[in-house]
C-alpha positions, 0 to 999 in steps of 0.5 A: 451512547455505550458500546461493548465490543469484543476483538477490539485488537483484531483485524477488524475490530482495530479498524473499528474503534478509530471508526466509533472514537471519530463518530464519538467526537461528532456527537453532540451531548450525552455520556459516550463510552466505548467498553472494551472486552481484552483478556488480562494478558492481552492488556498490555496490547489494547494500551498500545492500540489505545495510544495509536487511536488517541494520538491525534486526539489525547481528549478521547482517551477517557471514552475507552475503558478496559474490560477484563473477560474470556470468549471462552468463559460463560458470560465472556467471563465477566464479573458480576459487578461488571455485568451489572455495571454496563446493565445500568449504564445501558449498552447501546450497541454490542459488536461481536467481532472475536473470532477465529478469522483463520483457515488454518486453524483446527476444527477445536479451535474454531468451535471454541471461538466462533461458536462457544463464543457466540454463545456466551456474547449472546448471553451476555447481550442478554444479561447486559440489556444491550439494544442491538447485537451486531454479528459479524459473519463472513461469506464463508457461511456459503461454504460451496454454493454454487450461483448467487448467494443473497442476504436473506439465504442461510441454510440451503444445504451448502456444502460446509468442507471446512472448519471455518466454514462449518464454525461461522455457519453454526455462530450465525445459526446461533444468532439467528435461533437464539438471541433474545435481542434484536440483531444485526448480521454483517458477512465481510468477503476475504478482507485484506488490508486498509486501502489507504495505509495497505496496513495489515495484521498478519499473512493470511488469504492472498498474502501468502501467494505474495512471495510466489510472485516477488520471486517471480520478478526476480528470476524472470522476464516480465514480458514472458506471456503465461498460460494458466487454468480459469481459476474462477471467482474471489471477492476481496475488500479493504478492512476500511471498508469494512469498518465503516461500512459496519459503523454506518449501518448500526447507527441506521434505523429500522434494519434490526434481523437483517443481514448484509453482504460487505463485499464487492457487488461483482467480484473478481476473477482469481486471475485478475487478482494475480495479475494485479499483483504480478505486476506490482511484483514485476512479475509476467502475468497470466495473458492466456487462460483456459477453461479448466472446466472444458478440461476437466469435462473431458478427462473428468473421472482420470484427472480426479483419480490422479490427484487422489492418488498418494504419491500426486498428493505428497508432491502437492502438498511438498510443492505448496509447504516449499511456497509457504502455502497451506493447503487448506488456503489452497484448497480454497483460492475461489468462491463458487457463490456470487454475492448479492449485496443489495441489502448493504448497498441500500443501506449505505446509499448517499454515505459514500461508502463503497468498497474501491476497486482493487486497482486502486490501492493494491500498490499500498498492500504490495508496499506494506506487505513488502515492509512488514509482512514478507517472510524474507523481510531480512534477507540480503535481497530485501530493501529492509535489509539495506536501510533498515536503522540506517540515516538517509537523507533526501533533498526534495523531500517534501513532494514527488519523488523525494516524498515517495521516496521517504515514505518507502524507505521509511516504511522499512525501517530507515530514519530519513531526514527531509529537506526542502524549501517549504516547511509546512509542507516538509512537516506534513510529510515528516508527521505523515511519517511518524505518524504511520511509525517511521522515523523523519526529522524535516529541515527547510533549506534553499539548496540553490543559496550557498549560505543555506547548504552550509548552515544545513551541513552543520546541523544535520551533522551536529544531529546525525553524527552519521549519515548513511545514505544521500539521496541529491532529488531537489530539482527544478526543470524548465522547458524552453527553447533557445529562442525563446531564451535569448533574454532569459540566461537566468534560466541557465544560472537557476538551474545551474545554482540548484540541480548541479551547484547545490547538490555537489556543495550537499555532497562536498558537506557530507562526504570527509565523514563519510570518507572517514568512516569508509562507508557512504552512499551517495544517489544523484538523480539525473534525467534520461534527458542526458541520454538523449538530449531532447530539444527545449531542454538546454538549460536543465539538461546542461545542469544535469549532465554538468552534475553527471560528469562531476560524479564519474571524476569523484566517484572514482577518487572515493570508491578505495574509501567505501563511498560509492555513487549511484546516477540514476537517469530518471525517466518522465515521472508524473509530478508537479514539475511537469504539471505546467506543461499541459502536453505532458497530461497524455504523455507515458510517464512512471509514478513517484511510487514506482521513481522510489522503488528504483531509488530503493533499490539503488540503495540495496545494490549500489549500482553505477548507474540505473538506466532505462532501455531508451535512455541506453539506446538514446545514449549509444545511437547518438555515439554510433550516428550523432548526425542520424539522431540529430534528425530525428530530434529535429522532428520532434523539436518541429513537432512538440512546440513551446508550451504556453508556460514557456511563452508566459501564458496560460492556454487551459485548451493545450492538450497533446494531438493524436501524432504527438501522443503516438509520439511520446508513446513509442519514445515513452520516458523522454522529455519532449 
């Protein structure tokens, strides 16, 4: 089996070649060889890809081979030995993913690659042999259709108002009247980042919109209710997707001349698409939207003439360059056609292979997005800028929070250091980690063993001569009441060796250096449950507030020495620490993701504390009325029973009543 592709370092093409080296690795006998098509100035890079592809498999290395040529040139440049070369070692497949995949880009440009290129991959497939072409399109050959566009429509008089559009069009036209072999024609819709990293090549389509949104949640409420025009429909999919959607139909028999839609079978509101993203951001959301039509429909001719007009056009196009928004991106925010994919759906029946709802991994695109993309990656405002080649070490970092916490700081430059109990866990989050190209060192250590606190001072600084930042996360919570814990006082002495005796002998281990180098950060992780002293929680909250105090007497001994402390008191954050407790199932309760982004954040802007508004007002009501609180704590102690882990039981019924849910729900964050 041999394949010849062409934008094996492109966006598509480097989801791609992972995706065939994977179903190489599977195949079972016969010579495999993937035949690669890179200019010669563009070597340097297909290597580094290489090296990323064959990590976790050195072996497969030898199935990729280099081919020196041009999209631009006749025959895509390739020599006459090379052609005659890949004519005798039979090419199986040919994928043509080279192309302009850009709207911005100038009507000679795009006719150089999308459609001079086509035409000599074409020839080449020719010369070559190859058995099938596969071409990858885009929706874009709908131009402005209006209603739904199937797999068996091309040229049906659509409007083609762009470059792109026009380009994509006429390279398809090319395949469809002009290859001599038998052919296969995918067209992906707007095609973002990999749904499972969020990785992306570079600021394109809904990316630019990012920024708008990020300043957005800076500089206003998010509660603030918005009113904007329908912004009609869009379609957007992962590249994964993509990838394996292309992979799967090539290797599927009997679909040679057909076309197939890689796009979501319903699409999706434009509005949705900001909303979704608006509150990754932090930023209000769209809660009205009107038919801009009906408007249109009623001041039509006079709306039209004003937007022609050369003073509304110069402050439009003022308005979108101030954004960073080009116009020919703006142009174009929705697609007028629907897009019937029952071709690929068909084709793709019983693989598993479906493009996943946006929902689902857009906080990857956010976080990816915000690490590596965001024009203001390196402004005083970005958490780059604060931990960027800086050392962070993190306790608990092998689950939950701490994990999280280590992958985003990671993400953005930051050389974290895990700790935590289980090594084989630890390992698997430091290769994560490295993986995915950050720095992480892992060091398994008991923190409640005064011995093991020690021994991991002396070796983190014998390798870190500087440790920037400490995040104190490792933690153990029981929830149990006082009567269920007469002989239980070990309880008591667990929680006091690790959530406030093991993080204050970490920090008195770390801190004279950092004292000398007048420079340090120190985060401990508290619990709302200090603020507002939920019942059954006697022993972890002792522990926490033990650690509260010790942090407000030493914090301000230091602060003339450039070491500064930050609490934060978390809220009820979905991890395995809460898992025993089946109430919790129906609970409110924040991400680990969204418990890192405060950690992040805490670091780029040192605060004393973070607070939740409920924990503030737990805090303040019991100093203005303890007697009050008492009471109402009271009922919730009535109304939230010891769990059947704290009896040392198992009750796979316990669930939250309808009374306890509504509970937790206007007290959403509290430990109860």
């Amino acid at each position: 089996m041999a394949y010849l592709i062409t934008g094996a370092t492109g966006f598509i093409g480097s989801s791609l070649v992972p995706v065939l080296l994977e179903r190489c690795g599977r195949r079972r006998g016969g010579a495999i060889k993937l035949y690669l098509l890179v200019r010669e100035t563009s070597l340097p890079r297909l290597e580094a890809r290489i090296d990323g592809w064959v990590a976790a498999r050195p072996a497969a290395r030898r199935l990729i081979e280099p081919v020196i040529g041009d999209l631009h040139e006749p025959l895509l440049g390739l020599a006459p030995a090379t052609i005659a070369q890949l004519r005798e070692v039979g090419i199986d497949h040919l994928f043509h993913l080279a192309a302009v995949y850009d709207m911005t880009a100038g009507a000679e440009l795009n006719q150089l690659a999308n459609v001079e290129g086509t035409h000599h991959a074409l020839a080449l497939a020719e010369a070559v042999g190859a058995r099938v072409f596969h071409h990858v399109s885009s929706v874009a050959v709908a131009g402005g259709y209006r209603g739904t566009f199937t797999e068996e429509m091309f040229d049906v008089g659509q409007p083609l108002d762009h470059p792109y559009h026009r380009t994509k069009f006429e390279a398809e036209r090319l395949v469809r009247d002009g290859a001599r072999v038998p052919w296969r024609i995918y067209r992906p819709a707007i095609v973002v980042g990999d749904s499972r990293s969020g990785r992306a090549e570079k600021v394109d389509g809904p990316y630019y919109f990012l920024p708008l949104l990020e300043r957005a949640g800076e500089r206003l409420p998010q509660s603030l209710p918005l009113v904007a025009p329908e912004l009609g429909q869009t379609n957007i999919v992962p590249v994964d997707y993509v990838a394996a959607a292309i992979d799967h139909i090539a290797h599927q028999p009997d679909l040679d001349g057909q076309t197939f839609h890689l796009a979501d079978p319903e699409g999706m509101p434009v509005l949705d698409v900001v909303n979704t993203f608006a509150k990754l951001a932090g930023a209000p959301t769209v809660a009205v939207a009107i038919d801009a039509g009906a408007l249109a429909r009623g001041a039509g001719e006079l709306a039209a003439a004003l937007l022609a007009t050369p003073p509304i056009r110069d402050l439009r196009r003022a308005l979108l360059a101030r954004a960073g928004i080009p116009e020919e991106v703006a142009d174009h925010v929705s697609l007028g056609a629907r897009f019937d994919t029952a071709g690929a759906r068909a084709a793709l029946a019983g693989s598993g292979i479906e493009s996943p709802p946006l929902e689902s991994y857009a906080g990857r695109l956010w976080e990816y997005w915000r690490a590596h993309l965001d024009p203001g990656l390196h402004s005083p405002r970005s958490i780059a800028h604060a931990v960027a080649g800086r050392t962070v070490l993190i306790t608990g970092g092998s689950s939950g929070i701490g994990r999280a916490t280590a992958l985003l700081l990671a993400r953005h430059g930051a050389q974290v250091l895990l700790v935590a109990r289980g090594a084989e866990r630890l390992e698997e989050t430091r290769l994560e980690i490295v993986t995915a190209g950050g720095m992480a060192h892992a060091y398994a250590a008991d923190l409640s063993d005064p011995n093991a606190v020690d021994s991991l001072v002396a070796r983190v600084q014998a390798e870190h001569p500087v440790i920037d930042v400490l995040v104190n996360n490792a933690g153990r919570s029981i929830r149990r009441s006082v009567a269920l814990s007469y002989d239980r006082f070990h309880d008591y002495e667990r929680m006091i060796g690790l959530n406030y005796l093991g993080a204050i002998r970490l920090i008195m281990g770390l801190l004279p250096r950092m004292r000398e180098r007048h420079d340090g950060h120190v985060i401990n992780i508290s619990s709302i449950g200090v603020q507002t002293n939920p019942p059954r929680f006697s022993a972890y909250v002792a522990s926490k507030a033990a650690l509260d105090a010790w942090t407000r007497v030493v914090s301000s001994e230091c602060l003339a020495e450039g070491v500064h402390f930050t609490t934060i008191h978390m809220p009820l954050v979905r991890t395995p620490m809460i898992a025993p407790t089946r109430l919790y199932d129906r609970f409110p309760a924040i991400s680990p993701e969204q418990a890192a982004e405060l950690i992040a954040e805490a670091i780029r802007t040192r605060p004393k504390t973070v607070n939740t508004r409920l924990g503030t007002l737990g805090e303040v009501g019991y100093a203005l009325s303890p007697k009050l609180v008492d009471r109402v704590l009271s009922a919730a102690y009535r109304l939230f029973p010891d769990s059947a882990a704290a009896r040392g039981q198992r009750d796979a019924t316990e669930h939250a009543s309808v009374a306890q849910a509504l509970f937790a729900k206007l007290t959403g964050g509290v430990h109860w």
